[in-house]
PDB file of N, CA, C and O in Angstrom:
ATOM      1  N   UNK A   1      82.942 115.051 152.019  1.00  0.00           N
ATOM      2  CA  UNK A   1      84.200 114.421 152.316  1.00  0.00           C
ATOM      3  C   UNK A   1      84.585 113.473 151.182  1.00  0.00           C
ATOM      4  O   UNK A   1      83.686 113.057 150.452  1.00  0.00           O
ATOM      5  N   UNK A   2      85.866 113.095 150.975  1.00  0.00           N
ATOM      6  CA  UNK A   2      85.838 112.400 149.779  1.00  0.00           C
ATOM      7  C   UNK A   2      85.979 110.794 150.246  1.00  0.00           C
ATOM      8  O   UNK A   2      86.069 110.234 151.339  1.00  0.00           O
ATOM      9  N   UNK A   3      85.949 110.260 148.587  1.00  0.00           N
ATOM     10  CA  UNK A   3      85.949 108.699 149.242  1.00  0.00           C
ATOM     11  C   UNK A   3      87.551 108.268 149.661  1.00  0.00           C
ATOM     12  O   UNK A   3      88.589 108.826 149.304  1.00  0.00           O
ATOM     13  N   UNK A   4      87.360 106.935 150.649  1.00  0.00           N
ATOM     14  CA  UNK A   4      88.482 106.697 151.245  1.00  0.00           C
ATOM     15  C   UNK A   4      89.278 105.760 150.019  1.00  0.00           C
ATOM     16  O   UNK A   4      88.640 105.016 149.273  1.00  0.00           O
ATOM     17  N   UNK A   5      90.462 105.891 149.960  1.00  0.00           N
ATOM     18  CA  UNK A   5      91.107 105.106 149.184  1.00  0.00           C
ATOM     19  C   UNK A   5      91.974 103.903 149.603  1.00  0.00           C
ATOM     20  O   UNK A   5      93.011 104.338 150.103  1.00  0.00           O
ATOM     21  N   UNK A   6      91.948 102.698 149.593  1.00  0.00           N
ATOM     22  CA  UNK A   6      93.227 101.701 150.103  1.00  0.00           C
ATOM     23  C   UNK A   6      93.911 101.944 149.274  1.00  0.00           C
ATOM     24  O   UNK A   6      93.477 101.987 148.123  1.00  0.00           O
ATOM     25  N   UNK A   7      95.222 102.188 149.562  1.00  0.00           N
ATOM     26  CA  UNK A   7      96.661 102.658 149.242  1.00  0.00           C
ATOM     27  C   UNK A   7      97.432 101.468 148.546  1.00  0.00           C
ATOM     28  O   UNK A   7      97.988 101.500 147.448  1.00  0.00           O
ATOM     29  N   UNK A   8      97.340 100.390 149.447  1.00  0.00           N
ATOM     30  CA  UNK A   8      97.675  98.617 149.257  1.00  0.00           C
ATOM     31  C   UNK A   8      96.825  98.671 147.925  1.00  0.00           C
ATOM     32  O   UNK A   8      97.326  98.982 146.844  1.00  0.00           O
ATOM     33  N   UNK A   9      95.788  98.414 148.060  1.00  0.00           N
ATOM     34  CA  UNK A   9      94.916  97.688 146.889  1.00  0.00           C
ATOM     35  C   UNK A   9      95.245  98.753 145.384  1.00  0.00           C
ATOM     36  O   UNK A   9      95.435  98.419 144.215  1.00  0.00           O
ATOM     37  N   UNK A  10      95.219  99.671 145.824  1.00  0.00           N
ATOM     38  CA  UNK A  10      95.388 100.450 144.145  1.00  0.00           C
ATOM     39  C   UNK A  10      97.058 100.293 143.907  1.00  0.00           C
ATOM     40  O   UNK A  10      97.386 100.235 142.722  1.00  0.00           O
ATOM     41  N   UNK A  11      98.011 100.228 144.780  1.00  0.00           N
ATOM     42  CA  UNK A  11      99.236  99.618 144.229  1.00  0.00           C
ATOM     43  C   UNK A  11      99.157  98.458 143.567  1.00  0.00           C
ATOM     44  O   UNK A  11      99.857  98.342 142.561  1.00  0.00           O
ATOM     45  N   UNK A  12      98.509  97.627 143.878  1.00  0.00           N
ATOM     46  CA  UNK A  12      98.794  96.236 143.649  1.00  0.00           C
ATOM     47  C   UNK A  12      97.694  96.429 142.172  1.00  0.00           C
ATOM     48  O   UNK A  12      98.103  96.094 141.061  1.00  0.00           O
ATOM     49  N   UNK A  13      96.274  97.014 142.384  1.00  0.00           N
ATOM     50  CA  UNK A  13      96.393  96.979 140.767  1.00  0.00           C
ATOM     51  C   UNK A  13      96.653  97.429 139.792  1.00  0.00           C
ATOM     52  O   UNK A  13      96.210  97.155 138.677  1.00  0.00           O
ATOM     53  N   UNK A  14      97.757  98.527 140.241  1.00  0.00           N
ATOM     54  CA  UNK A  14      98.647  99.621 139.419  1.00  0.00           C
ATOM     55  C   UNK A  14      99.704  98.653 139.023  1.00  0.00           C
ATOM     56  O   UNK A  14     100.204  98.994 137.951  1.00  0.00           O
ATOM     57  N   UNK A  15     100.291  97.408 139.584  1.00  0.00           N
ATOM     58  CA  UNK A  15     101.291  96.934 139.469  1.00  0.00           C
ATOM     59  C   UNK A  15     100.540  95.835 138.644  1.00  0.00           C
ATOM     60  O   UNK A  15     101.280  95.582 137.694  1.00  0.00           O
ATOM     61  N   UNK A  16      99.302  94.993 138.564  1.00  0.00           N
ATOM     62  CA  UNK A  16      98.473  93.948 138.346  1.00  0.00           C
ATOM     63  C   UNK A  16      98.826  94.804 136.440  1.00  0.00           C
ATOM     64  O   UNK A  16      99.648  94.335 135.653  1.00  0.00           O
ATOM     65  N   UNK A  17      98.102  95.845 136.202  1.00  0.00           N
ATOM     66  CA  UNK A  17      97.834  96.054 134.811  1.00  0.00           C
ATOM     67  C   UNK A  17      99.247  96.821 134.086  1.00  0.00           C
ATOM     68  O   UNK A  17      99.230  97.435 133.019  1.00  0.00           O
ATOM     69  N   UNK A  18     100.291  96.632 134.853  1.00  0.00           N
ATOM     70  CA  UNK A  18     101.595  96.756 134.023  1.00  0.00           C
ATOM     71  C   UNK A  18     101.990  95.699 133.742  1.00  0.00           C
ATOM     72  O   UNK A  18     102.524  95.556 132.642  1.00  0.00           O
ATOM     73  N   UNK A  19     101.887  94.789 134.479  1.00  0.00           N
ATOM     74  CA  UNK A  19     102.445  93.434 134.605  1.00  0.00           C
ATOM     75  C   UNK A  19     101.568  93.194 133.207  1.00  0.00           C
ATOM     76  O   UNK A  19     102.223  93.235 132.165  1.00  0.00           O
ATOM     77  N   UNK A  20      99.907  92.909 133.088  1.00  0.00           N
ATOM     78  CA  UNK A  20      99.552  92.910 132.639  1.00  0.00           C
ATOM     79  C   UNK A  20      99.768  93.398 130.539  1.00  0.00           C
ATOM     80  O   UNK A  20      99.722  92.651 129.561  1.00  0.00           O
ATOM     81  N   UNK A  21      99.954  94.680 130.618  1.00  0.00           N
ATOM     82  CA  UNK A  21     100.752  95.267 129.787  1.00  0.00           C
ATOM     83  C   UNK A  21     101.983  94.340 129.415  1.00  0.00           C
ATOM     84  O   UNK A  21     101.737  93.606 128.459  1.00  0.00           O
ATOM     85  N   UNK A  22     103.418  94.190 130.026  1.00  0.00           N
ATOM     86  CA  UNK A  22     103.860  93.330 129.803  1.00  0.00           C
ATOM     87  C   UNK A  22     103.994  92.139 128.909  1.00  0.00           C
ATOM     88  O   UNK A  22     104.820  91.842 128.045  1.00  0.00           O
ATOM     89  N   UNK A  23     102.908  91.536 129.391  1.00  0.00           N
ATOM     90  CA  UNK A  23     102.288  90.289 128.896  1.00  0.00           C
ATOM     91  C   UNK A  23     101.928  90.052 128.019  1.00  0.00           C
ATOM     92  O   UNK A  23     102.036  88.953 127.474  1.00  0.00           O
ATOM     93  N   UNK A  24     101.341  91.086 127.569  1.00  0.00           N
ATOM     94  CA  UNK A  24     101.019  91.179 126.122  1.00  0.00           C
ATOM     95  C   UNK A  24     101.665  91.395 124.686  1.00  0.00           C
ATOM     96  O   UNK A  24     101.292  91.073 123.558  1.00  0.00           O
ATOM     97  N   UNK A  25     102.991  92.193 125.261  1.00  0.00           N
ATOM     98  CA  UNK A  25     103.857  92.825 124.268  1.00  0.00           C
ATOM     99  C   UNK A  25     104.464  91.146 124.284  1.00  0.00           C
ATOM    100  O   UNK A  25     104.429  90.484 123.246  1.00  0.00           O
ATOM    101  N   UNK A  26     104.969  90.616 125.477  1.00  0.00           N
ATOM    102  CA  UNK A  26     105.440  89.591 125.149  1.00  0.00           C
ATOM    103  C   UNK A  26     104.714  88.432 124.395  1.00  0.00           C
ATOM    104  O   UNK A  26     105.390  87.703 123.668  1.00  0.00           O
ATOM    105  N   UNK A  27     103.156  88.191 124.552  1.00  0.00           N
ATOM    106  CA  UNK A  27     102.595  87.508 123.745  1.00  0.00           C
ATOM    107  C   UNK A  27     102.730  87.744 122.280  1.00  0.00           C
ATOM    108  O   UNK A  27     102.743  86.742 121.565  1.00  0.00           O
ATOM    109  N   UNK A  28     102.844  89.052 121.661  1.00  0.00           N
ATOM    110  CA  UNK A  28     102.881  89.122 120.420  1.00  0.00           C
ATOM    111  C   UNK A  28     104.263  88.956 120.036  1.00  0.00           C
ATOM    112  O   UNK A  28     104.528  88.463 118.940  1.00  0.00           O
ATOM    113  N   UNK A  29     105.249  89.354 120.906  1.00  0.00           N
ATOM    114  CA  UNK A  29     106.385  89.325 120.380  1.00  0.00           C
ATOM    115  C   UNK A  29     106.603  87.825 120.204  1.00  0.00           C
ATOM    116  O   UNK A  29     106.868  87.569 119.029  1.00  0.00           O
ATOM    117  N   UNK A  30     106.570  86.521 121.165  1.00  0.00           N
ATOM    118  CA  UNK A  30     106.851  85.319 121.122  1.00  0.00           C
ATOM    119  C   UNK A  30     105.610  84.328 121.158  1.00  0.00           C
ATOM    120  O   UNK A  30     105.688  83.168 121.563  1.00  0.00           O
ATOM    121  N   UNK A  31     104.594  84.861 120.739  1.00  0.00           N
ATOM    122  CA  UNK A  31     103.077  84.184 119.955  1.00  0.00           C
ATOM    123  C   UNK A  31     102.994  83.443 119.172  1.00  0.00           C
ATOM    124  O   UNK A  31     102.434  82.364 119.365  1.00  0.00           O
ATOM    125  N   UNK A  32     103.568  83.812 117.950  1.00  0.00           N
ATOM    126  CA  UNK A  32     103.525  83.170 116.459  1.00  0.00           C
ATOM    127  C   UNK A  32     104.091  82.361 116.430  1.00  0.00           C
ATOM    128  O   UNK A  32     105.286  82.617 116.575  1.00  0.00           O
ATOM    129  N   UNK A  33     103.703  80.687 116.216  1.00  0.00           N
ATOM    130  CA  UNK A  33     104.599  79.826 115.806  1.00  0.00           C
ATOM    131  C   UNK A  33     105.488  79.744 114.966  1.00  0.00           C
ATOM    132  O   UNK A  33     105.362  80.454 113.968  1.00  0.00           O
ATOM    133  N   UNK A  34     106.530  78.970 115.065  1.00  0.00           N
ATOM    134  CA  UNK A  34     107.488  79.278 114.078  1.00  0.00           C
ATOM    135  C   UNK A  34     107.575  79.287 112.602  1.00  0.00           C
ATOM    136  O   UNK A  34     108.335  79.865 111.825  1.00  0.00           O
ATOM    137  N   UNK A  35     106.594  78.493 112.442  1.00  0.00           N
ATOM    138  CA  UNK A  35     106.247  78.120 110.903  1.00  0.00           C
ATOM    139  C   UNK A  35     105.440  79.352 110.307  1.00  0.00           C
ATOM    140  O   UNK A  35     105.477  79.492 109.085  1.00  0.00           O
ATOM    141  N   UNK A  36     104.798  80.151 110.981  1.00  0.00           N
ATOM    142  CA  UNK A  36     104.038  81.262 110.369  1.00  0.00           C
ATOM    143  C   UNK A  36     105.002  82.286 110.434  1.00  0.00           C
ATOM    144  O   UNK A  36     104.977  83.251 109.669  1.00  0.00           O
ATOM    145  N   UNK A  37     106.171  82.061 111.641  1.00  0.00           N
ATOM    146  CA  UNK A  37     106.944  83.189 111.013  1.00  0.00           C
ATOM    147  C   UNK A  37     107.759  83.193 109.457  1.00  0.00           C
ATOM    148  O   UNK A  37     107.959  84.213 108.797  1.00  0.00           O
ATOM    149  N   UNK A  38     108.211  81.644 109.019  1.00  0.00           N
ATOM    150  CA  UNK A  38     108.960  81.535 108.379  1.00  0.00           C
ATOM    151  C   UNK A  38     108.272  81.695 107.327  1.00  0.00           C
ATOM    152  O   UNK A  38     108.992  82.009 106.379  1.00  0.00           O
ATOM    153  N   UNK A  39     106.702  81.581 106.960  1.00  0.00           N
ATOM    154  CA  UNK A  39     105.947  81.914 106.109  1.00  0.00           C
ATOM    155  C   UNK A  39     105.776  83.306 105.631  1.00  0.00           C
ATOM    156  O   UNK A  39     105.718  83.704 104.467  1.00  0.00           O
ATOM    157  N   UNK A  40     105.701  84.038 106.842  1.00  0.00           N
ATOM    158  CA  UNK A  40     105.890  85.158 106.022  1.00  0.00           C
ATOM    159  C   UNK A  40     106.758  85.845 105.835  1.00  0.00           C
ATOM    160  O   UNK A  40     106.802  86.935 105.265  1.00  0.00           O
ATOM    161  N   UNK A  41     107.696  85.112 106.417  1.00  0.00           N
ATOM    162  CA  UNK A  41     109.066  85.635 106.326  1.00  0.00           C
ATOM    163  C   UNK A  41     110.001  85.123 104.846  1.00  0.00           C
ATOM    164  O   UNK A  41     111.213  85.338 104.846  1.00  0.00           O
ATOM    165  N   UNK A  42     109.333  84.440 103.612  1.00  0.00           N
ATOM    166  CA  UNK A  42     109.300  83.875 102.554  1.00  0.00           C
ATOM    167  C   UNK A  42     108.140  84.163 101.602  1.00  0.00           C
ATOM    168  O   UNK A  42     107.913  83.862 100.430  1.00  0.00           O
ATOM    169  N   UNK A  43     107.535  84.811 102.475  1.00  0.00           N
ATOM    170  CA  UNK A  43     106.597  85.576 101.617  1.00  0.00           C
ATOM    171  C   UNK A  43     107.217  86.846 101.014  1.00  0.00           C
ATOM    172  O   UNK A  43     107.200  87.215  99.840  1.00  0.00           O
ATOM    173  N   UNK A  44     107.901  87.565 102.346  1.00  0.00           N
ATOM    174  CA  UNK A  44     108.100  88.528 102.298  1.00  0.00           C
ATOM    175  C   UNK A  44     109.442  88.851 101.385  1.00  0.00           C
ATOM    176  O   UNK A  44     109.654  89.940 100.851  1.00  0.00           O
ATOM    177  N   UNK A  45     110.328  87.664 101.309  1.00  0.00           N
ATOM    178  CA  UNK A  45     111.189  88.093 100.338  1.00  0.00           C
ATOM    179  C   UNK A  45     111.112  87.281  99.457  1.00  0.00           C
ATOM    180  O   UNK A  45     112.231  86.970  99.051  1.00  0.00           O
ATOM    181  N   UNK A  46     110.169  86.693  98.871  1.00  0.00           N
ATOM    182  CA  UNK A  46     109.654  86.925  97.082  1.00  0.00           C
ATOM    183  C   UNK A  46     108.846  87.725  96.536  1.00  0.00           C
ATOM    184  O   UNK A  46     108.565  87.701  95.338  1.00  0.00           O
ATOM    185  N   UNK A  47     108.325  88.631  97.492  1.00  0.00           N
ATOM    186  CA  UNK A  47     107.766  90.026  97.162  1.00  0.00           C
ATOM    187  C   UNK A  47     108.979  90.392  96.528  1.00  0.00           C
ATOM    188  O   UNK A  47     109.238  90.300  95.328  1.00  0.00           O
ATOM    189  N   UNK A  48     109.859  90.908  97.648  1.00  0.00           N
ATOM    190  CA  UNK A  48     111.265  91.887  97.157  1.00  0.00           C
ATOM    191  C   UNK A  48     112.068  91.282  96.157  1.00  0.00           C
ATOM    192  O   UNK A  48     112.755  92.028  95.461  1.00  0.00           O
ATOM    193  N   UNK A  49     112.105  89.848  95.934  1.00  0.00           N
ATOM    194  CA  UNK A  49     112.971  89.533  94.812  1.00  0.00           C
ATOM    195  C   UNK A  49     111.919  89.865  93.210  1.00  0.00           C
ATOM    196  O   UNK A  49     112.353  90.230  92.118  1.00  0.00           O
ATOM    197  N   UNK A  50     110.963  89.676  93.467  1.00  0.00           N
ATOM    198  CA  UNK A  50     109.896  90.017  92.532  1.00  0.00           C
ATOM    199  C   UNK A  50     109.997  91.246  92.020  1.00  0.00           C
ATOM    200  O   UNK A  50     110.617  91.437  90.974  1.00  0.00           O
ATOM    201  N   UNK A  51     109.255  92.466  92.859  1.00  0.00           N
ATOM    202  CA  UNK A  51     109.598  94.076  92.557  1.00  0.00           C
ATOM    203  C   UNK A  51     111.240  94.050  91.876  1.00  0.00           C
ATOM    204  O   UNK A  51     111.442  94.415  90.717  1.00  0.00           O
ATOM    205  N   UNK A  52     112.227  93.616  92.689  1.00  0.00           N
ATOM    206  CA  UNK A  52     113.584  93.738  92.470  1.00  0.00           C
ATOM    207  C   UNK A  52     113.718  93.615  90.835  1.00  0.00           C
ATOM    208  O   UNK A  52     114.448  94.370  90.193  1.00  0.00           O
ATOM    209  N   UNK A  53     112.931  92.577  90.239  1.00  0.00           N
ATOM    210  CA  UNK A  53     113.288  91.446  88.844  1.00  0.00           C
ATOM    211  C   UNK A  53     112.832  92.295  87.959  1.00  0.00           C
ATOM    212  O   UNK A  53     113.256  92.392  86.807  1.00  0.00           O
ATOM    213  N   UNK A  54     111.458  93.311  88.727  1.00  0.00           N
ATOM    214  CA  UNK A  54     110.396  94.362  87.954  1.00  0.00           C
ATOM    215  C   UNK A  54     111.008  95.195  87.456  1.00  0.00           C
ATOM    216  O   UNK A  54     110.767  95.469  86.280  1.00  0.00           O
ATOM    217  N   UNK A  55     112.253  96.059  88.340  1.00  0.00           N
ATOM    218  CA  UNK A  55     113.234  97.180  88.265  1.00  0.00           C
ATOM    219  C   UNK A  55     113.571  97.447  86.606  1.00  0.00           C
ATOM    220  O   UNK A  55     113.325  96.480  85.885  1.00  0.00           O
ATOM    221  N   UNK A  56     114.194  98.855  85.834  1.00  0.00           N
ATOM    222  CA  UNK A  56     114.640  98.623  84.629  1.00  0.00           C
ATOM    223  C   UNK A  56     115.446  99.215  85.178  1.00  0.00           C
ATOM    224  O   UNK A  56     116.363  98.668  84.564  1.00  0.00           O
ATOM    225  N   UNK A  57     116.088 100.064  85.999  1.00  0.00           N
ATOM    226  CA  UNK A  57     117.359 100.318  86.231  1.00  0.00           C
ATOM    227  C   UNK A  57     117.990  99.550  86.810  1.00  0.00           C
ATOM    228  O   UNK A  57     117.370  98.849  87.610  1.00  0.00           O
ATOM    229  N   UNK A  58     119.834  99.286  86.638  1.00  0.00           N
ATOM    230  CA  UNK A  58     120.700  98.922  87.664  1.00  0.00           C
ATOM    231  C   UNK A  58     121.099  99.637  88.952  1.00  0.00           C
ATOM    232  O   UNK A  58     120.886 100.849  88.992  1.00  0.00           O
ATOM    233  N   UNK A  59     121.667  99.021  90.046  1.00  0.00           N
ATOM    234  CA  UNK A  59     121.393  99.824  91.094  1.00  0.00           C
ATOM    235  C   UNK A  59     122.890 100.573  90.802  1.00  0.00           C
ATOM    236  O   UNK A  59     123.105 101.529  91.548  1.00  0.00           O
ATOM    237  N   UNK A  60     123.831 100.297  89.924  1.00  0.00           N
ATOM    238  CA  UNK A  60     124.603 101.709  89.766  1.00  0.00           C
ATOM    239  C   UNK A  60     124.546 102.592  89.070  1.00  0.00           C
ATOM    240  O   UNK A  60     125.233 103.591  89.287  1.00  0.00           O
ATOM    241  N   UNK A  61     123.643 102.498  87.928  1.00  0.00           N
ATOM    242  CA  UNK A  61     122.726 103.789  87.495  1.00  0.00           C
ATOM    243  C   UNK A  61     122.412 104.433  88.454  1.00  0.00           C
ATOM    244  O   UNK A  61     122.870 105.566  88.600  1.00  0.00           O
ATOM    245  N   UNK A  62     121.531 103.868  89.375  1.00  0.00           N
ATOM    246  CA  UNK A  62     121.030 105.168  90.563  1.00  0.00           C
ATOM    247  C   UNK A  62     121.707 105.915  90.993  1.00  0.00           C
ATOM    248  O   UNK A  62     121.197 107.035  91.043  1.00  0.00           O
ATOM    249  N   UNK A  63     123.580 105.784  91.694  1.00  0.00           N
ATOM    250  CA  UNK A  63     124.521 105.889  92.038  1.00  0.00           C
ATOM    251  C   UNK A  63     125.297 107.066  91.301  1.00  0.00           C
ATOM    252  O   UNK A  63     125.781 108.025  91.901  1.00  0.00           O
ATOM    253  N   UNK A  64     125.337 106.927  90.312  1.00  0.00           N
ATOM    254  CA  UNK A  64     126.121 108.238  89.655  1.00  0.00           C
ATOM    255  C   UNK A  64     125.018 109.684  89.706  1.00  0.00           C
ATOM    256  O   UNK A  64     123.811 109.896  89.818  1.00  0.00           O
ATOM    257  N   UNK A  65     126.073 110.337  89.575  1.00  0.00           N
ATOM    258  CA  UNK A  65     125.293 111.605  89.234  1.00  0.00           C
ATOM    259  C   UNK A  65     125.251 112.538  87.928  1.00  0.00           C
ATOM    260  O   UNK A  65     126.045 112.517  86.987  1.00  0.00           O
ATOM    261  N   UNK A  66     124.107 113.379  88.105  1.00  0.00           N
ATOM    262  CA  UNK A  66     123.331 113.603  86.833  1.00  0.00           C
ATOM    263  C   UNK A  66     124.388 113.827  85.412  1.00  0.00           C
ATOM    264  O   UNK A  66     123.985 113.743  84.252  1.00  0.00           O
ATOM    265  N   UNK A  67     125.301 114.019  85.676  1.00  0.00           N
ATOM    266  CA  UNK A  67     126.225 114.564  84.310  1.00  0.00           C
ATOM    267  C   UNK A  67     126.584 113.602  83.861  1.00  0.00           C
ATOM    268  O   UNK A  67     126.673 113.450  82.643  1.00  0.00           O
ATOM    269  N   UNK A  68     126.839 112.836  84.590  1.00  0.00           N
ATOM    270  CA  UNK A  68     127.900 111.673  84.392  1.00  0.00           C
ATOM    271  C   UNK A  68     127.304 110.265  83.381  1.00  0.00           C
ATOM    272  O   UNK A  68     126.252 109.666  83.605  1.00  0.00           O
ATOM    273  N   UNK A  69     128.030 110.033  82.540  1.00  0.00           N
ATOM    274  CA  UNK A  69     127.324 109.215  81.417  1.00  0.00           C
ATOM    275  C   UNK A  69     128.095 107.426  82.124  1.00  0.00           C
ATOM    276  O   UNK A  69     128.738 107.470  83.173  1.00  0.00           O
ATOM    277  N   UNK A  70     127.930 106.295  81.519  1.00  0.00           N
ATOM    278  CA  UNK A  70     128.312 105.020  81.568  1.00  0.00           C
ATOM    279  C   UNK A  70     129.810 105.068  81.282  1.00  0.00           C
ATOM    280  O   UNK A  70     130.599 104.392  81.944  1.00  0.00           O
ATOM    281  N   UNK A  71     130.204 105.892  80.267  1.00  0.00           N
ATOM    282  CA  UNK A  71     132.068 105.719  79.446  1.00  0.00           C
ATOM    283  C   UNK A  71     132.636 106.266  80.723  1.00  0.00           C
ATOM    284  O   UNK A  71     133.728 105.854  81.113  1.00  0.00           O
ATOM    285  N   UNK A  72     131.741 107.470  81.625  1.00  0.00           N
ATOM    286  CA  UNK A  72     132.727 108.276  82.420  1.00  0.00           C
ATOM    287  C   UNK A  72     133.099 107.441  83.692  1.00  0.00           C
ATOM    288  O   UNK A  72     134.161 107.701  84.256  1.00  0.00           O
ATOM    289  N   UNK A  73     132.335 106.514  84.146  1.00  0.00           N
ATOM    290  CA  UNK A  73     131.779 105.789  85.136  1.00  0.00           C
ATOM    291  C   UNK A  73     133.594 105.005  85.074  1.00  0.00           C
ATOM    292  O   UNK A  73     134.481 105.091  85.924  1.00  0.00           O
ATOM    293  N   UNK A  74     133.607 104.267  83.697  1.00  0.00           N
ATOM    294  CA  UNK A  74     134.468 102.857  83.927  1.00  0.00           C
ATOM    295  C   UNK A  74     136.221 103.903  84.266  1.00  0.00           C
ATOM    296  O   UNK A  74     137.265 103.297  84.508  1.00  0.00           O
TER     297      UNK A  74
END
């Protein structure tokens, strides 16, 4: 025969470890103090101004296409 199941109790901890779940997404989402966000959030764009400075093309070089020279552009 199989085992008996409470119906109540496995709802409630079906509902216990979503809730659960939950909780967590929200911990990471609103976890980080603000100052570590702004840290790496200043980290993160003097990376990109950095690479950016690295670049030897302009970004309207990239923009034209292959035939097309600088005189044809203006």
């Amino acid at each position: 025969m199989a085992d008996l199941i409470n119906l109540r109790r496995a709802r409630k901890a079906k509902d216990r470890a979503e809730k659960e779940k939950a909780a967590d997404a929200n911990r990471v989402l609103h976890g980080t103090p603000k100052a570590v966000r702004k840290l790496s959030e200043a980290q993160k764009n003097k990376a990109e101004q950095r690479l950016a400075g690295h670049r030897l093309e302009n970004k309207d070089e990239d923009n034209r296409s292959v035939g097309e020279s600088q005189s044809d552009q203006k």
